[in-house]
N, C-alpha and C positions, 0 to 999 in steps of 0.2 A: 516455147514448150516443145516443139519439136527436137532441138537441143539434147531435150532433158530425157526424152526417152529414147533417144539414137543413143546417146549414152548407156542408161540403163541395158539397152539389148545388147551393144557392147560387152559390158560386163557380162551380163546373164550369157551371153555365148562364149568368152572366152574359158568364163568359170562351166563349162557345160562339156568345152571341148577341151580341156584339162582334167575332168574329174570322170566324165563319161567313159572313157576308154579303162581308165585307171580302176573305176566299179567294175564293168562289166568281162576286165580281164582278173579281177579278185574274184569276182562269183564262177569263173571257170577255173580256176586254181582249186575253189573249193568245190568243186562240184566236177563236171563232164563235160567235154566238149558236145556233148550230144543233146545237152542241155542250152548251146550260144544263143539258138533263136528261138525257144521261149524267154531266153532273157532279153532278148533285143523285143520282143512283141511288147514284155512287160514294161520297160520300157518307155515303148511307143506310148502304151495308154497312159504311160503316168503323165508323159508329157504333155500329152490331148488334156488331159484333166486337170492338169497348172494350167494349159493354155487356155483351156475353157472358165477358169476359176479368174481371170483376169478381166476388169472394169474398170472403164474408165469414168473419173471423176471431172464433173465440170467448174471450176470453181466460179463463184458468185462476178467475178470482174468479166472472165469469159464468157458468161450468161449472158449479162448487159450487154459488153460491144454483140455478141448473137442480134439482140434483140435490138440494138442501133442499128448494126448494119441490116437485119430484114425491113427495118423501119425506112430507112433507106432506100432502098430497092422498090417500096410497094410505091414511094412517093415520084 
């Protein structure tokens, strides 16, 4: 499982650090330099608020061995 979400971060940062410049130099094209860092604030929060939007799921095979291995340990 670890795999699979090294991976995913992978992605999610390269697509992040390819698109993020490439946004946030369009919104001062259209806009004002005087304007860069409320766009970098805005930003920030949307980021917090994906970051915060994000759970993890335990699936049913995962559970058991949990509950093998605590089973395990108590004995």
């Amino acid at each position: 499982m670890l795999g699979t979400y090294t991976g995913i971060f992978a992605v999610a940062q390269a697509i992040g650090s390819s698109f993020g410049p490439a946004a946030l130099g369009g919104l001062v094209d259209l806009t004002d330099w005087g304007l860069l860092m409320a766009f970098i604030a805005g930003f920030a929060v949307i980021g917090l608020l994906l970051t915060f939007g994000v759970r993890r799921e335990i699936s049913e095979s995962q559970a058991a061995e949990k509950a093998y291995l605590d089973a395990a340990r108590v004995e």
